[in-house]
N, CA and C of each residue as an Amber inpcrd file, in Angstrom:
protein
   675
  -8.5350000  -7.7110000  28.0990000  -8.6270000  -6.6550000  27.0890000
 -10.0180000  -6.6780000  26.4590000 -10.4790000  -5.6560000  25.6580000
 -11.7710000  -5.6770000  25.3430000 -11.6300000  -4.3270000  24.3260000
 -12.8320000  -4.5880000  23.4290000 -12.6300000  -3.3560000  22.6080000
 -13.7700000  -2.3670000  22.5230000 -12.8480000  -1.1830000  22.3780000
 -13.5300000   0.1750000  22.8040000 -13.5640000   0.7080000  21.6750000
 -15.0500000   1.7460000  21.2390000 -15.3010000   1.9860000  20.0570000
 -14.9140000   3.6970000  20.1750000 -13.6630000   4.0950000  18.9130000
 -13.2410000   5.3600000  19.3230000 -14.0670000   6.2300000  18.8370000
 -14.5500000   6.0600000  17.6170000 -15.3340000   6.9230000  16.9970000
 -16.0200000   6.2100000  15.5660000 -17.0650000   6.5740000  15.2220000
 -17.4960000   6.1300000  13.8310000 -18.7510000   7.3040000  13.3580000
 -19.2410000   6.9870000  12.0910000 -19.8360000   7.9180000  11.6670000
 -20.7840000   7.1750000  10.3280000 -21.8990000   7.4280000  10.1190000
 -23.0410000   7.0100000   9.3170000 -23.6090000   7.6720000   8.3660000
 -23.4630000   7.1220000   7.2420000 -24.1400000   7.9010000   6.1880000
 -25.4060000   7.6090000   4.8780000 -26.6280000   8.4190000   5.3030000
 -27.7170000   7.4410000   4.7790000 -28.3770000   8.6430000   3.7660000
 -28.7700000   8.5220000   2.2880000 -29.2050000   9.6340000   1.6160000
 -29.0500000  10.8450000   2.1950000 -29.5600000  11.8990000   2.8010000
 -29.0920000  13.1190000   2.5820000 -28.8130000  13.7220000   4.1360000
 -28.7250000  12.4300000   4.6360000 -28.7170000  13.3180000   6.5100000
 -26.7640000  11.8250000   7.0130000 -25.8730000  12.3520000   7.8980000
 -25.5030000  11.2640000   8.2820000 -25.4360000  11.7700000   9.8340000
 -24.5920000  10.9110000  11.1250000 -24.3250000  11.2760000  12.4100000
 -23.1930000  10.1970000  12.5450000 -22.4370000  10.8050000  13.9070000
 -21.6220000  10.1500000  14.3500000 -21.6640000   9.5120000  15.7230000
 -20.9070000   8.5210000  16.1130000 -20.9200000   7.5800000  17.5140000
 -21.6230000   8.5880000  18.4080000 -20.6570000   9.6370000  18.5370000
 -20.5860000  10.2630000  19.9500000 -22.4300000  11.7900000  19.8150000
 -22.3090000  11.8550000  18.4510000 -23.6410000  12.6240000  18.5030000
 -24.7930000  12.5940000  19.5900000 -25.7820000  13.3470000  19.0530000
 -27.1700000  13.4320000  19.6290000 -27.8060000  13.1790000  18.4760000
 -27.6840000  14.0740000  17.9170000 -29.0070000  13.6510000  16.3270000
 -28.1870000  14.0990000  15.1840000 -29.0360000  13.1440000  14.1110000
 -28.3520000  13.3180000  12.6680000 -27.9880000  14.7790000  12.2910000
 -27.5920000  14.8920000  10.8490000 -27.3760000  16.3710000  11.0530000
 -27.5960000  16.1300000   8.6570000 -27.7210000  17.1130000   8.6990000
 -27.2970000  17.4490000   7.2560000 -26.3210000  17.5920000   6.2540000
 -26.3580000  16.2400000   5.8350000 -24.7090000  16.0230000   4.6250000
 -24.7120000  16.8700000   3.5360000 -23.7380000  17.9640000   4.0220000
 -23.0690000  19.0980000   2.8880000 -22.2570000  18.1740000   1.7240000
 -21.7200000  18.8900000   1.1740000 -20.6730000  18.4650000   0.1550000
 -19.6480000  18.0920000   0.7160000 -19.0250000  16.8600000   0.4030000
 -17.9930000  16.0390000   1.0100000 -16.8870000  17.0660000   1.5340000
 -16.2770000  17.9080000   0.7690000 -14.8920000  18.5820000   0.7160000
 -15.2980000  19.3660000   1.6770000 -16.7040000  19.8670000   2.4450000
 -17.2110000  20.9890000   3.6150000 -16.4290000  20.3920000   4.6190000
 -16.8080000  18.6460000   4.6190000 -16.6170000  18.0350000   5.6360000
 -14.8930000  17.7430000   6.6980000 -14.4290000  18.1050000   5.7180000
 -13.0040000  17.9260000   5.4270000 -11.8480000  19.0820000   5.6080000
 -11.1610000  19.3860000   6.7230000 -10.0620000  20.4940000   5.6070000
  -9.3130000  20.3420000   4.4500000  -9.0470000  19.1770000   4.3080000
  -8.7580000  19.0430000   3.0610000  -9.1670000  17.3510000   2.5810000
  -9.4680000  17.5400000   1.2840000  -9.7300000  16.1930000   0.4060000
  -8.7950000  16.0790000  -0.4620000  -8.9340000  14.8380000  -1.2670000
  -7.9080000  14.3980000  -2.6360000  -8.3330000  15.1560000  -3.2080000
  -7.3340000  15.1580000  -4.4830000  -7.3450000  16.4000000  -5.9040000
  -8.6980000  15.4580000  -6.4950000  -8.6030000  14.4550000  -6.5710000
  -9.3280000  13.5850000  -7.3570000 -10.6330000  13.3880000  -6.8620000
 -11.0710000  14.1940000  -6.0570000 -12.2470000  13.6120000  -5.3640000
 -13.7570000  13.9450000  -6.3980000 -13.4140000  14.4710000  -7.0830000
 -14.3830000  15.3290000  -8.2680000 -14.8510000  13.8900000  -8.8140000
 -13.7410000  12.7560000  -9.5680000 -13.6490000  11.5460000  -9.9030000
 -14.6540000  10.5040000  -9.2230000 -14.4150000  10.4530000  -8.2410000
 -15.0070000   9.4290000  -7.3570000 -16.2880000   8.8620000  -7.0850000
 -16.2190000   7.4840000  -7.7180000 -18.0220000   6.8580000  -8.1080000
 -18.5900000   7.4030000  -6.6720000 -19.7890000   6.9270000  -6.8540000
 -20.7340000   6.7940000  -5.7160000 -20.2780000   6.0340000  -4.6000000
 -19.8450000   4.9470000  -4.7730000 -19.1790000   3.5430000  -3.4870000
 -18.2530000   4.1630000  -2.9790000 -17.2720000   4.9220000  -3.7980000
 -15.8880000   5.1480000  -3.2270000 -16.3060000   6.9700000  -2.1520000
 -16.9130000   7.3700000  -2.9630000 -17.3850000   9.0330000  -2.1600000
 -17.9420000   8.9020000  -1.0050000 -19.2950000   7.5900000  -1.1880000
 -19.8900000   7.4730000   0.5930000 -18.6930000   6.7280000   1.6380000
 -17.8300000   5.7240000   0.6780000 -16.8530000   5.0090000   2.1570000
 -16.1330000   6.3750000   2.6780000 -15.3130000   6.9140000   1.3390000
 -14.1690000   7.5850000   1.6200000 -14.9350000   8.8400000   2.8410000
 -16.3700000   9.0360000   2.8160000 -16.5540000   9.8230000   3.4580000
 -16.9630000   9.8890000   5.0760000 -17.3940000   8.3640000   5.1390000
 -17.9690000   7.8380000   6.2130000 -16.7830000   7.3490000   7.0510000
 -15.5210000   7.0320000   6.5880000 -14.2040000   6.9130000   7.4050000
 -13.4270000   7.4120000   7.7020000 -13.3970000   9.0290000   6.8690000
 -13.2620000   9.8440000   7.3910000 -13.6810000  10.3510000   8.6100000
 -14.5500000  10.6760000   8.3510000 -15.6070000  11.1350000   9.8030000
 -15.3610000  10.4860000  10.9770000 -15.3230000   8.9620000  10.9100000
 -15.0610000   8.2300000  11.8950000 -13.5370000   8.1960000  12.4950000
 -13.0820000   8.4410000  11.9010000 -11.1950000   8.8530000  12.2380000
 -11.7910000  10.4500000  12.7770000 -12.1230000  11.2160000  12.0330000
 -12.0520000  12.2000000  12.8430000 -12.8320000  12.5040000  14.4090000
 -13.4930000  12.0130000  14.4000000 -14.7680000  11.8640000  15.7960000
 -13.6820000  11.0910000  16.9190000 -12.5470000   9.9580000  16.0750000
 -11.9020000   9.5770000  17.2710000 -10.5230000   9.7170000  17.5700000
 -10.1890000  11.3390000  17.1930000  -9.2860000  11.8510000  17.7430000
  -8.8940000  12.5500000  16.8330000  -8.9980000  12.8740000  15.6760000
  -8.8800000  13.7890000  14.0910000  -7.8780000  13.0930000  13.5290000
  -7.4490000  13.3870000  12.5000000  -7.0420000  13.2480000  10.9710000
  -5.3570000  13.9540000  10.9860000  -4.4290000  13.0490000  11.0570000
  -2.7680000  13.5590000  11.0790000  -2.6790000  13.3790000   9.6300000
  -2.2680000  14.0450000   8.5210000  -2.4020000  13.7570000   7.2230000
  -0.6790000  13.8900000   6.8400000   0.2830000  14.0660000   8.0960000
   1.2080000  14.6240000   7.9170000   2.0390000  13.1420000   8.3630000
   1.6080000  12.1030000   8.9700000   2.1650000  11.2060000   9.1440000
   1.6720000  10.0330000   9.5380000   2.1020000   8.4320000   9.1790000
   1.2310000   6.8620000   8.8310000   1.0780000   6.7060000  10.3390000
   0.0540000   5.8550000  10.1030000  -0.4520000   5.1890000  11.5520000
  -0.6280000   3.7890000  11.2710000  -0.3240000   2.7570000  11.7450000
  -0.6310000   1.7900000  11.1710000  -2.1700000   0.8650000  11.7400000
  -3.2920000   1.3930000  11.5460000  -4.8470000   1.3930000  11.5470000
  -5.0690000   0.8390000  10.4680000  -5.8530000  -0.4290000  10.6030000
  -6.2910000  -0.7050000   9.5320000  -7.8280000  -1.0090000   9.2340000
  -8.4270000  -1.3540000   7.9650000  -9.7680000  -1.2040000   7.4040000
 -10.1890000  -2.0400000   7.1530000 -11.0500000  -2.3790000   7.2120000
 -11.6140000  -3.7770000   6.8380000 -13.2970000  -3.1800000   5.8760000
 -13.6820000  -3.5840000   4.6500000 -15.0110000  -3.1790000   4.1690000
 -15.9700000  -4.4500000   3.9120000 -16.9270000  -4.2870000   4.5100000
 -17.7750000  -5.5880000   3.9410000 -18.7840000  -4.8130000   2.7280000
 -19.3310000  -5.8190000   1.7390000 -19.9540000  -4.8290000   1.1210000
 -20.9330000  -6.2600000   0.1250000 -22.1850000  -5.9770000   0.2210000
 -23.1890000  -7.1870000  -0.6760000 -23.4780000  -6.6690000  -2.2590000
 -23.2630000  -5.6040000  -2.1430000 -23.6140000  -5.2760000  -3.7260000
 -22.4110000  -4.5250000  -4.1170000 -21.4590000  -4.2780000  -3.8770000
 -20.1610000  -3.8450000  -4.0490000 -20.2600000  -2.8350000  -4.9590000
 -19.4190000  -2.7980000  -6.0600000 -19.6530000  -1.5000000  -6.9570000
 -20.2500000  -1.7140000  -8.0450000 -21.5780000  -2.7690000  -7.9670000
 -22.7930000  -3.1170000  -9.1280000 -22.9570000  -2.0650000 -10.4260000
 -23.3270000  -1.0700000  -9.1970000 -24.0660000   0.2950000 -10.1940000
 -22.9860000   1.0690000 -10.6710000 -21.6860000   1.2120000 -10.2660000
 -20.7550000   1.7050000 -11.1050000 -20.4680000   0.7630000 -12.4870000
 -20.3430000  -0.4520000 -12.3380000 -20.0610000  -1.5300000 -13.6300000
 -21.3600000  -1.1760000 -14.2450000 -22.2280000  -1.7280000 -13.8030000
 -23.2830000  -1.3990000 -14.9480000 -23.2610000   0.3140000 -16.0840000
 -22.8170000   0.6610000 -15.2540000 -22.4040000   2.7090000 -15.7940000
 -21.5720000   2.6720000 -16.5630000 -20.2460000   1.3140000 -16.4920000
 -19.3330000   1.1570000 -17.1820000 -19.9120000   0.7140000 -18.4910000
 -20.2180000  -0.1820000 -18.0800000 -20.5190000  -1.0460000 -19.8040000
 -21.6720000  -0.1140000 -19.8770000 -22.5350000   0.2940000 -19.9730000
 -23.2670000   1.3330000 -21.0560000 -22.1670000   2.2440000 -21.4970000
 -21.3290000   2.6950000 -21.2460000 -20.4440000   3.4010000 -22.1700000
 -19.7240000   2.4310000 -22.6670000 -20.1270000   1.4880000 -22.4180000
 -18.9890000   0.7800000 -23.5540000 -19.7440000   0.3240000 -25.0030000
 -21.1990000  -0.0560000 -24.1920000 -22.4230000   0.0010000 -25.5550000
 -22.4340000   1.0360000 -25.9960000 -22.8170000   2.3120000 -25.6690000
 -22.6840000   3.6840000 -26.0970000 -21.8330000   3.6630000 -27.1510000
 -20.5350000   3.2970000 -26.9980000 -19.4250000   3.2960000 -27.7360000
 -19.1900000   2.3760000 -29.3440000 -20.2250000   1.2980000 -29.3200000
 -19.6440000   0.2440000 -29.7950000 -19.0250000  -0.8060000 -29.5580000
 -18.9140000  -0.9380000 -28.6710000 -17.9990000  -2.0300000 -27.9840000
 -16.9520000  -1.7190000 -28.0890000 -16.0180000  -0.5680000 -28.5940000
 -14.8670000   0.1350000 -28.9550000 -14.0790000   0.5030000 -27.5190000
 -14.9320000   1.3110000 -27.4810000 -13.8870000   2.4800000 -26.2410000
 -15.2710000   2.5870000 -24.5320000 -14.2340000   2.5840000 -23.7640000
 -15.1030000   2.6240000 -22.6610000 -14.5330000   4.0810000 -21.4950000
 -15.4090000   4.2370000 -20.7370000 -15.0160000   5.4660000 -20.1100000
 -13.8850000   4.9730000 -18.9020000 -12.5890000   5.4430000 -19.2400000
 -11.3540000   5.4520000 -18.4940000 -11.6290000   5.7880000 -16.8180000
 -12.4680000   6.7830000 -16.8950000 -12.4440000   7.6460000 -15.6420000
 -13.2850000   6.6490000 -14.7210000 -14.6540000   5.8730000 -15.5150000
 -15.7030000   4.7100000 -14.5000000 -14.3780000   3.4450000 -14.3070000
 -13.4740000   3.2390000 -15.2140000 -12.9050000   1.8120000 -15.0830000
 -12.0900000   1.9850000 -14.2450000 -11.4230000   3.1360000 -13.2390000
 -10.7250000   3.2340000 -12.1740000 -11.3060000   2.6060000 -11.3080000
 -12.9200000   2.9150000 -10.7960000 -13.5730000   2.6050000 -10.1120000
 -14.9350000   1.2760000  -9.7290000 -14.0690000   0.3400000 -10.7760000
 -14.8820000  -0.9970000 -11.2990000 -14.2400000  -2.0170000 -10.4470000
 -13.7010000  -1.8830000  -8.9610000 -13.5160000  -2.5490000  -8.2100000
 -13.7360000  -2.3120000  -6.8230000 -14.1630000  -2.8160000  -5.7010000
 -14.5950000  -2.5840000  -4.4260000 -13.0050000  -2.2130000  -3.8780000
 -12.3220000  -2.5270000  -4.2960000 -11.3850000  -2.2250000  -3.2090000
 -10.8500000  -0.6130000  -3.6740000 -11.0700000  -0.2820000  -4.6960000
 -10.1450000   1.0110000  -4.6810000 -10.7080000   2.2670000  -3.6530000
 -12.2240000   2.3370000  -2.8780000 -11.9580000   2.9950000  -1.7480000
 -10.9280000   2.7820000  -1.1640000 -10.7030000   1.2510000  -0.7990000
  -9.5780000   1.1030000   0.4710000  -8.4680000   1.7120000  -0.1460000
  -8.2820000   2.0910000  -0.8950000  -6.8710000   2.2590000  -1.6650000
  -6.7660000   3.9990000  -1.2690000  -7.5050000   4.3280000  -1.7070000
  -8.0740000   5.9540000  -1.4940000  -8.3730000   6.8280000   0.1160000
  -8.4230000   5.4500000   0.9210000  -8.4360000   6.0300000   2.1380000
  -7.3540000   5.1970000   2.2490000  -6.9640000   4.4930000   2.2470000
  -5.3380000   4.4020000   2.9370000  -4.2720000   5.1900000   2.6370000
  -4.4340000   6.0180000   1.0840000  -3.1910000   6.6960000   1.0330000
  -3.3280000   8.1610000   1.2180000  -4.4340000   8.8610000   1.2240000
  -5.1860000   9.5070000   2.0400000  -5.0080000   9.9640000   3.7790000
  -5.3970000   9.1780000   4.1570000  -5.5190000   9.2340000   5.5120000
  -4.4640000   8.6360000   6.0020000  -3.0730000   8.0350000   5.5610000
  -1.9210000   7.1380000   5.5860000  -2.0670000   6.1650000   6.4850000
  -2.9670000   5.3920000   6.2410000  -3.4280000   3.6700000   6.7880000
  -2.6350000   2.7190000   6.5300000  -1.9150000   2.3020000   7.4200000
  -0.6390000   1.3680000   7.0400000  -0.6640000  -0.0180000   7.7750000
  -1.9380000  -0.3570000   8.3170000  -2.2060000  -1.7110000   8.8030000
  -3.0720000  -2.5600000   7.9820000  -3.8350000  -3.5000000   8.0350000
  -4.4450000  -4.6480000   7.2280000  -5.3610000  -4.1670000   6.1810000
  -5.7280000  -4.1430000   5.3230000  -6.4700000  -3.2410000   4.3610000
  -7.3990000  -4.2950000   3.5130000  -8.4310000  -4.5970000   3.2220000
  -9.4370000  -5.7080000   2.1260000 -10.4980000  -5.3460000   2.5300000
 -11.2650000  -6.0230000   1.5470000 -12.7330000  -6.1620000   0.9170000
 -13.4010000  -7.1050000   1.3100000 -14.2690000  -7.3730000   2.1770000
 -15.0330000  -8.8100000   1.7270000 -16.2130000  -8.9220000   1.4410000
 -16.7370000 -10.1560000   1.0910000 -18.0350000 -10.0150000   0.6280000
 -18.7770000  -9.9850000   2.4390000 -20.0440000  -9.1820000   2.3960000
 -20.9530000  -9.9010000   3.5670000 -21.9970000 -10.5720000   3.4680000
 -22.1220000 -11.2390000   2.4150000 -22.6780000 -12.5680000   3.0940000
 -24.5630000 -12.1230000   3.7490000 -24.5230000 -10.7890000   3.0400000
 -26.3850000 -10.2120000   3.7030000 -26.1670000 -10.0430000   5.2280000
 -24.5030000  -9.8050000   5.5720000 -24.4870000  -9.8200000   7.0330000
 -24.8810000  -7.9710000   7.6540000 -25.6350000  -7.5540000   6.6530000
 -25.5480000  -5.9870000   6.9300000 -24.1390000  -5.0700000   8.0330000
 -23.2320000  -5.5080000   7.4350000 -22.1510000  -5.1140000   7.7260000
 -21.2260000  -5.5760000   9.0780000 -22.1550000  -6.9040000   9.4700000
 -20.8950000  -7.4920000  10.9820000 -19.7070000  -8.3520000  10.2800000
 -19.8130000  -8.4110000   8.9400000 -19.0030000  -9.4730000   8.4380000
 -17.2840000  -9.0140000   8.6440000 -17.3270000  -6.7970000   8.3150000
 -16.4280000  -6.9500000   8.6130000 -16.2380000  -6.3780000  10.1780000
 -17.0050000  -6.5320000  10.8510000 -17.4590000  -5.8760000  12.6200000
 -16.4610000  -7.2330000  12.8000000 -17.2640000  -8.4670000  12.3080000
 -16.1820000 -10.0060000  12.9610000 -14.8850000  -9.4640000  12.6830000
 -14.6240000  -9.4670000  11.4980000 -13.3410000  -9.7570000  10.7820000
 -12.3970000  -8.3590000  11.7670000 -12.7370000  -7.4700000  11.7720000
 -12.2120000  -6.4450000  12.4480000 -11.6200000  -6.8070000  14.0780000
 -12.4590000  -7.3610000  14.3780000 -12.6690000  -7.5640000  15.8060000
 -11.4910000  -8.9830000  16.1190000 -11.5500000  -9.7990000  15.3960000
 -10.2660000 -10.9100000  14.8030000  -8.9680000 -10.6090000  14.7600000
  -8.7800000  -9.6520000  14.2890000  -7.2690000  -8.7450000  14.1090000
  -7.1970000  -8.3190000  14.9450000  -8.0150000  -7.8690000  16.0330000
  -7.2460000  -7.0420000  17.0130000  -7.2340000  -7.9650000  18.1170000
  -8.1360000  -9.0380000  18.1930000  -7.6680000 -10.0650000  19.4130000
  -6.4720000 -10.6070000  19.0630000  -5.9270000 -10.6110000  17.8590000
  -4.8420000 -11.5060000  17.1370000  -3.5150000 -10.6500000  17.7560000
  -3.8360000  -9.4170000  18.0700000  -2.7310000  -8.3990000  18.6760000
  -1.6210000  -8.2470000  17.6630000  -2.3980000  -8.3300000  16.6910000
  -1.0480000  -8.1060000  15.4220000  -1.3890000  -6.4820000  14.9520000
  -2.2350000  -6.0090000  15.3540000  -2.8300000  -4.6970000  15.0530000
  -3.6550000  -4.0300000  16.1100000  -3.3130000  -2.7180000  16.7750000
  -4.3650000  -2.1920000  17.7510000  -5.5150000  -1.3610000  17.4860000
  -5.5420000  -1.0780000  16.1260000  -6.5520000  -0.0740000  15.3040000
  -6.7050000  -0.3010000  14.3530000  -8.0750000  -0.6050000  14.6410000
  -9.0750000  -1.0860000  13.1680000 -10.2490000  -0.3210000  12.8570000
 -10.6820000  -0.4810000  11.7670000 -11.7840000   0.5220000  11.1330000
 -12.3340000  -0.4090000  10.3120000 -13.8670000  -0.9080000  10.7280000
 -14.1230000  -1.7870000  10.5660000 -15.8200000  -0.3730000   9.3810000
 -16.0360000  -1.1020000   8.0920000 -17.1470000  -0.1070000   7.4840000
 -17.9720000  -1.2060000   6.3940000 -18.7530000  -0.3690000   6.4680000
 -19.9300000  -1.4540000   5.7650000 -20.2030000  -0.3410000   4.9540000
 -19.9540000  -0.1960000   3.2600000 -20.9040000   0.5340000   2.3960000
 -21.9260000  -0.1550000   1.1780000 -23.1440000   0.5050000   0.7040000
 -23.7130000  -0.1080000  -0.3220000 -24.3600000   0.8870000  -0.8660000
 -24.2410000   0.7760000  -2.2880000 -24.5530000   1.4530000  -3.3010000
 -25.4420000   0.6790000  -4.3190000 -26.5230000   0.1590000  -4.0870000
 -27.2320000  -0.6490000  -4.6410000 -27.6250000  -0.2350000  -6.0980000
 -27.6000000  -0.9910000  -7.0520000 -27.8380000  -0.6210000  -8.6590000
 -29.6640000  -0.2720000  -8.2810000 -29.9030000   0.6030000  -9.0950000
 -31.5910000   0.7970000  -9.3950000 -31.9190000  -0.1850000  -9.8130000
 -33.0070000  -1.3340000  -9.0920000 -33.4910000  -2.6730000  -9.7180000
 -35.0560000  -2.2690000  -9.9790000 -35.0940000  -0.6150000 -10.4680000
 -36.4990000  -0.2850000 -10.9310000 -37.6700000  -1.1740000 -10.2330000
 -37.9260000  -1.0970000  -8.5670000 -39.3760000  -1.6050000  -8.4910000
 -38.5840000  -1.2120000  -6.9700000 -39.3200000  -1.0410000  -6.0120000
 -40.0360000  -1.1070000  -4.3490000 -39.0200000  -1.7590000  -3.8700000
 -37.9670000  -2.7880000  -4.2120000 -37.3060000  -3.5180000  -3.4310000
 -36.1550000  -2.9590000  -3.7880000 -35.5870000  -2.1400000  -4.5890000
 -34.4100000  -1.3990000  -4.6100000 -33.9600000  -0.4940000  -3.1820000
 -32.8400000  -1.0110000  -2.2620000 -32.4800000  -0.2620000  -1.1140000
 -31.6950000   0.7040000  -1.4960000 -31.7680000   1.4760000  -0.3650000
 -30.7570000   3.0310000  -0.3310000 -29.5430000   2.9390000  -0.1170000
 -28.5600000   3.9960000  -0.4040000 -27.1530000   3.8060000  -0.5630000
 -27.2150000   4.4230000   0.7160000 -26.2690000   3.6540000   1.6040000
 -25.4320000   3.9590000   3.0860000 -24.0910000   3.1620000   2.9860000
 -23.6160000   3.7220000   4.2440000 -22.6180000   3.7270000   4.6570000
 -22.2400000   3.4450000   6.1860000 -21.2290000   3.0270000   6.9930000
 -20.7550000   3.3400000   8.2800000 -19.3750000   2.7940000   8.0820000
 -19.1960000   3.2770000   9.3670000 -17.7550000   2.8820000   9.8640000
 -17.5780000   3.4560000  11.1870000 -16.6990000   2.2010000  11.7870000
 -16.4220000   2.5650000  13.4120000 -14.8650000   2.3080000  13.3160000
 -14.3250000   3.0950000  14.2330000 -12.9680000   3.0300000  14.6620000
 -12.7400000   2.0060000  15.7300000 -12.2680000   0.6300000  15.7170000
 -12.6230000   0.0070000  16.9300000 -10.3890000  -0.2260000  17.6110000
 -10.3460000  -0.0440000  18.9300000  -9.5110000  -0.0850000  19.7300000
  -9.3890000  -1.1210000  20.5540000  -8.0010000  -1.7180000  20.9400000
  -7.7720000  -2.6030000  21.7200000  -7.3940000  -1.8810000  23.1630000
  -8.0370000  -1.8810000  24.1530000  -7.7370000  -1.3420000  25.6580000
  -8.2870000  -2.7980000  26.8190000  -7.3470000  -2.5130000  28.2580000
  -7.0000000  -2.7360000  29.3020000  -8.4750000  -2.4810000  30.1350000
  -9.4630000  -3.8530000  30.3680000 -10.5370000  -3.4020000  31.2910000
 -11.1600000  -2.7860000  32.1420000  -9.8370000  -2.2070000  32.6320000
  -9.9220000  -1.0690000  33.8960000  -9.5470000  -0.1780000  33.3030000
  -9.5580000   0.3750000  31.6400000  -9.5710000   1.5380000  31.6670000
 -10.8660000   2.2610000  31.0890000 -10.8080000   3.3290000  31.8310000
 -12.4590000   4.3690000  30.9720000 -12.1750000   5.8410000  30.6610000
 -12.9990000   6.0500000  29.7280000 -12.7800000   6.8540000  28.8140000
 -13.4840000   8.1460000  28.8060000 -13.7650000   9.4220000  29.5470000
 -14.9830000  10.2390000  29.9660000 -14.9210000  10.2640000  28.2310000
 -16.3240000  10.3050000  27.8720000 -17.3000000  10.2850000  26.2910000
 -16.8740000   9.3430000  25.9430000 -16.9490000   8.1980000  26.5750000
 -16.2640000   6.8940000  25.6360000 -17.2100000   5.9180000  25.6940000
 -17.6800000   5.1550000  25.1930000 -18.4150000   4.2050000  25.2270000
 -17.4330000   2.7230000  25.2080000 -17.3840000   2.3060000  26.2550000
 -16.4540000   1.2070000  26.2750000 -17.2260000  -0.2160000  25.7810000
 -17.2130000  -1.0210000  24.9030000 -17.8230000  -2.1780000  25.3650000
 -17.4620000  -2.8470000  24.8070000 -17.2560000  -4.5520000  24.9610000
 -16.8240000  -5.2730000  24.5910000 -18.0630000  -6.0830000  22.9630000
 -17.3030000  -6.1410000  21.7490000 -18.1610000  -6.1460000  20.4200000
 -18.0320000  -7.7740000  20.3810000 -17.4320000  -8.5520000  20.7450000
 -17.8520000 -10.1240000  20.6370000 -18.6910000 -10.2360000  21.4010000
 -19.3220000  -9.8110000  22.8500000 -20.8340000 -10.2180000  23.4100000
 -21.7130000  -9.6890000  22.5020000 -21.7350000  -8.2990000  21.6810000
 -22.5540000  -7.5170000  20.9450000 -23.1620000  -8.5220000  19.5970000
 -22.3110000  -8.9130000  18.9550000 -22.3530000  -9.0100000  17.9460000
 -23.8140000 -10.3010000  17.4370000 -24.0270000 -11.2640000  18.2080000
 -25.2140000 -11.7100000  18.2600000 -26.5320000 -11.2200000  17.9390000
 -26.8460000 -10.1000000  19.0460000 -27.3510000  -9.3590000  18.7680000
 -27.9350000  -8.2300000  17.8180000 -26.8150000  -7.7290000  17.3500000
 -26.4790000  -6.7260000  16.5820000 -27.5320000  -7.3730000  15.3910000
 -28.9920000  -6.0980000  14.6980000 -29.0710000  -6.6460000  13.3770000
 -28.5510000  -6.1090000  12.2780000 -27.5330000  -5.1520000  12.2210000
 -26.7790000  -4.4900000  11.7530000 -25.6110000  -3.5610000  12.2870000
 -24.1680000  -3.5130000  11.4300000 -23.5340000  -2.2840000  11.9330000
 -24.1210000  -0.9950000  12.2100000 -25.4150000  -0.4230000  11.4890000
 -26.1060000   0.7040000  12.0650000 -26.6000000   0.8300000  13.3370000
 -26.7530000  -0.7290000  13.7370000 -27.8830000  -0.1700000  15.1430000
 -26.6730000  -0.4270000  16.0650000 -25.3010000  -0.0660000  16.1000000
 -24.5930000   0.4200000  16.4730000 -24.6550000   2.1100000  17.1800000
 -25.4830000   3.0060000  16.2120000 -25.3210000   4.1090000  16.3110000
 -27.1270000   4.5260000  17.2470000 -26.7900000   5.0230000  18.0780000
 -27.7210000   5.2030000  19.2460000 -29.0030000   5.9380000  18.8010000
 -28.3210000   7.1110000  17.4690000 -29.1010000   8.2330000  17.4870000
 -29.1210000   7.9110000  15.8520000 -29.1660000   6.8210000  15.5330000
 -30.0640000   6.3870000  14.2960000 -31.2460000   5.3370000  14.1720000
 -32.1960000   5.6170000  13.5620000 -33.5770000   5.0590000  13.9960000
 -33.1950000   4.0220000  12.9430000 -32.6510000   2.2640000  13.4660000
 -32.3550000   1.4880000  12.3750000 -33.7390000   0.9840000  11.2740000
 -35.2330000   1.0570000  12.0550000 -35.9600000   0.9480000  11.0540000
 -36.5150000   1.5560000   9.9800000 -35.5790000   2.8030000   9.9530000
 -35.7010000   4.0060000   9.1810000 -34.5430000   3.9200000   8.0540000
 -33.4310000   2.6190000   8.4650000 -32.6600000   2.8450000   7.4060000
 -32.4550000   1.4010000   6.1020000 -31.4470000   0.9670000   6.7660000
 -30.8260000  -0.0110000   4.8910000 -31.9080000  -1.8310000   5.7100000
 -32.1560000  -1.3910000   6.6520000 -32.3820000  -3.6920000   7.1650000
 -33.9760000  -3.3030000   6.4710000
């Protein structure tokens, strides 16, 4: 067995692309992207808008979006600066305030995991679901961890995503907010896929200096390494 990548999709300031593309393309407004989004999506920090949007895409590129019934696919997020710049947004309204009252609507979103929460009930994701830290692994931390579960054969669909939303550290070394995510599949060596890119991600992963340079038709020295 070996795993085959169904679809994924990348999202870097104002352009993203997907696995199977040719070239980037121009990121409209999330809800364009979508036939339909959450009511709540108006809500949604910065961390939670680029995952929720970048795993989308990647579910849809590898075979579309059943919103009508669970699959049990699961997610895995690695993430080094997690939701920094939303907390920091928090507590200034809480200074703002006095130390009194803080904004309800940022404290939904003062944890890394509530993307996963938002695309699992969403997109009805009913297999392994967490957060981890990566470790500066520019997103293989959860490429490993993904790739673990499905040799484990306790799960055949995983969605393995790396997002970062880095706080403004005001100077030259502040990085850009991206995103990815790949749909990764458990299949039978002799099988192939016409538009499929079959390959096995434990020889890859050595290699790999990021989950981006995953994506063929993204120039990785142009983006987050």
């Amino acid at each position: 067995m070996q795993i085959s990548i169904a679809g994924g999709a990348w999202i870097i300031g104002s352009f993203y692309g997907t696995f199977y593309s040719d070239a980037p393309q121009k990121l409209p407004e999330i809800d364009q992207l979508f036939p339909r989004v959450p009511a709540r999506l108006g809500r949604f920090d910065d961390f939670t808008k680029l995952g929720f949007a970048a795993v989308g895409l990647a579910l849809q590129e590898a075979g579309g979006i059943d919103l009508e019934k669970s699959n049990d696919t699961g997610l895995i997020i690695s993430t080094e600066y997690g939701v920094m710049r939303t907390d920091l947004s928090y507590y200034e309204t809480t200074i703002a305030e006095g130390s009194l009252l803080s904004s309800p609507n940022l404290f939904s979103y003062t944890l890394p995991v509530t993307v996963i929460g938002e695309c699992a009930v969403f997109f009805h994701l009913t297999g392994p679901t967490f957060c981890i830290g990566d470790d500066a692994r520019s997103g293989l931390k959860a490429l490993e961890t993904a790739e673990f579960l499905l040799q484990s054969k306790n799960v055949h669909r995983m969605i393995a995503a790396w997002i970062e939303t880095p706080p403004d550290l005001g100077d030259s070394q502040t990085k850009r907010a991206g995103a990815a995510a790949v749909v990764l599949e458990m299949e039978p060596q002799n099988v192939s896929h016409e538009n499929r890119r079959t390959q096995s991600i434990v020889s890859d992963l050595a290699s790999l200096p990021s989950l981006f340079a995953l994506f063929s038709n993204l120039d990785v020295s142009e983006t987050y390494l």
